[in-house]
C-alpha positions as CSV (number, residue, x, y, z in Angstrom):
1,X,-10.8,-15.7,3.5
2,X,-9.5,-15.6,-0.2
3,X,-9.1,-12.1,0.1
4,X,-6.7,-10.0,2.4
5,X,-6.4,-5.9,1.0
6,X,-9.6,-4.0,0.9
7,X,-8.9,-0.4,-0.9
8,X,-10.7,3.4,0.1
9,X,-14.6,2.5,-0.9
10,X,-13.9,-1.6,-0.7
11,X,-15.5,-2.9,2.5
12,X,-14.3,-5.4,4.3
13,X,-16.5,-8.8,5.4
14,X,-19.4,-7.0,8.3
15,X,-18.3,-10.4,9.9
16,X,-14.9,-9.5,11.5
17,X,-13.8,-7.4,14.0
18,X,-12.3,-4.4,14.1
19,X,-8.8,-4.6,16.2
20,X,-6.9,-1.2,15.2
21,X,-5.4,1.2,12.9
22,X,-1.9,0.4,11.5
23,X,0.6,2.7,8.9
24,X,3.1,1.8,6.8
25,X,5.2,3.0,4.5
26,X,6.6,1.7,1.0
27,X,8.6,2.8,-2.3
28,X,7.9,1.4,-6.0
29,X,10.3,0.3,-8.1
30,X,13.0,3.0,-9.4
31,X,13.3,4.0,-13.3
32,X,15.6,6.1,-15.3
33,X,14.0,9.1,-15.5
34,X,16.2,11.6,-18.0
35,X,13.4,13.3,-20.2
36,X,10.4,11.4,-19.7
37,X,7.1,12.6,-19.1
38,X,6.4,12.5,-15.4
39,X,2.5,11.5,-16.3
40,X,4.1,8.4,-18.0
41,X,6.5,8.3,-14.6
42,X,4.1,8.3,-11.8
43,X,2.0,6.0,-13.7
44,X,4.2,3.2,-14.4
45,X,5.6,3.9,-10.6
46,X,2.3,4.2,-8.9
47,X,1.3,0.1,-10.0
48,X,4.6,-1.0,-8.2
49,X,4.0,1.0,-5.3
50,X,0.1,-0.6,-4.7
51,X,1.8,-4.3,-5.7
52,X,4.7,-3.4,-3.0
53,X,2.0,-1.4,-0.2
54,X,0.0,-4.5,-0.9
55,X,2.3,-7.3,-0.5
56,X,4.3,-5.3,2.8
57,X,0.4,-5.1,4.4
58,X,-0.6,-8.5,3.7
59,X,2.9,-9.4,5.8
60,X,1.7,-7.2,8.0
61,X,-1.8,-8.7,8.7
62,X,-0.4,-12.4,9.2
63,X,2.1,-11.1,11.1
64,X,-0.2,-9.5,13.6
65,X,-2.5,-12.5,13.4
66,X,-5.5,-10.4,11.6
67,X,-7.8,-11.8,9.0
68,X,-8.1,-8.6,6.5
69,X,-6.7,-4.4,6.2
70,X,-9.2,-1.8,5.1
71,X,-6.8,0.8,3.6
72,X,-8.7,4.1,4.7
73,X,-5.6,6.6,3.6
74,X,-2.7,7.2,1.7
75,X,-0.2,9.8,1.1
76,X,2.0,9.8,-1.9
77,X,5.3,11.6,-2.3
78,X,7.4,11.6,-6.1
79,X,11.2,11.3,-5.5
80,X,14.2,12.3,-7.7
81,X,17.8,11.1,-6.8
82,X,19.3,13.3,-9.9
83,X,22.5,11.9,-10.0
84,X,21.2,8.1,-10.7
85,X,18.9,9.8,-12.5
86,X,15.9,7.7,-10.9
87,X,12.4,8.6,-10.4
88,X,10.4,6.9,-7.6
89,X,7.2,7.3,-5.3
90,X,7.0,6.7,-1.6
91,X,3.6,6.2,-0.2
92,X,2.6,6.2,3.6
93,X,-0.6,3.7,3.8
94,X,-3.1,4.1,6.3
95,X,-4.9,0.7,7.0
96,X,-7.2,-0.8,9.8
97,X,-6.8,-4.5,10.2
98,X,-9.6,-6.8,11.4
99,X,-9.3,-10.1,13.2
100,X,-12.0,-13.1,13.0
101,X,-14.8,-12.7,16.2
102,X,-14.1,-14.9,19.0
103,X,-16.5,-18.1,19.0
C-alpha cells in the first residue's frame, strides 16, 4: 500500500481488516509568540502538528505490524509557556489501525 494515514471522512482500502483502536498524542513545533495573532498562531502550528501526528502514527502502524490508521478523532489543546514566550498545540489522535486479511 502506497498510502498509510487516512483522515475523519477518508476511508481506508474495504480490503483490510480491522484489528483495533489506538491513541496518541503529539505537539507541533513551538514559535515565538509575543503579539501575534493567535489565528496566524494556530495555523502555522496546526500543519506541524498533522506532519508530526502523522509521522508518530505511521511509526506506530509498522511498529504494530498494521497495513493502514483511519484517524476517527482528535482533540486539540493551544499551549503558552509565557516566559519563553512560545505558542504550541498538543493534539490527542484517535486512530484505528488495520492489518492485511490472512490468506
Amino acid at each position: 500500500m502506497d498510502r498509510i494515514v487516512y483522515w475523519r471522512r477518508e476511508l481506508p482500502p474495504l480490503s483490510e481488516q480491522l484489528e483495533g483502536t489506538h491513541e496518541l498524542e503529539a505537539d507541533s513545533e513551538h514559535v515565538p509568540h509575543g503579539f501575534a495573532d493567535r489565528d496566524a498562531l494556530w495555523g502555522r502550528c496546526y500543519r506541524s502538528l498533522v506532519e508530526v501526528a502523522r509521522a508518530r502514527i505511521i511509526q506506530e502502524v509498522e511498529r504494530l505490524g498494521g497495513s493502514c490508521a483511519h484517524v476517527v478523532d482528535e482533540q486539540i489543546a493551544a499551549r503558552t509557556d509565557d516566559v519563553a514566550g512560545e505558542f504550541w498545540l498538543r493534539g490527542t489522535f484517535r486512530f484505528v489501525m488495520y492489518v492485511h486479511p490472512p490468506a
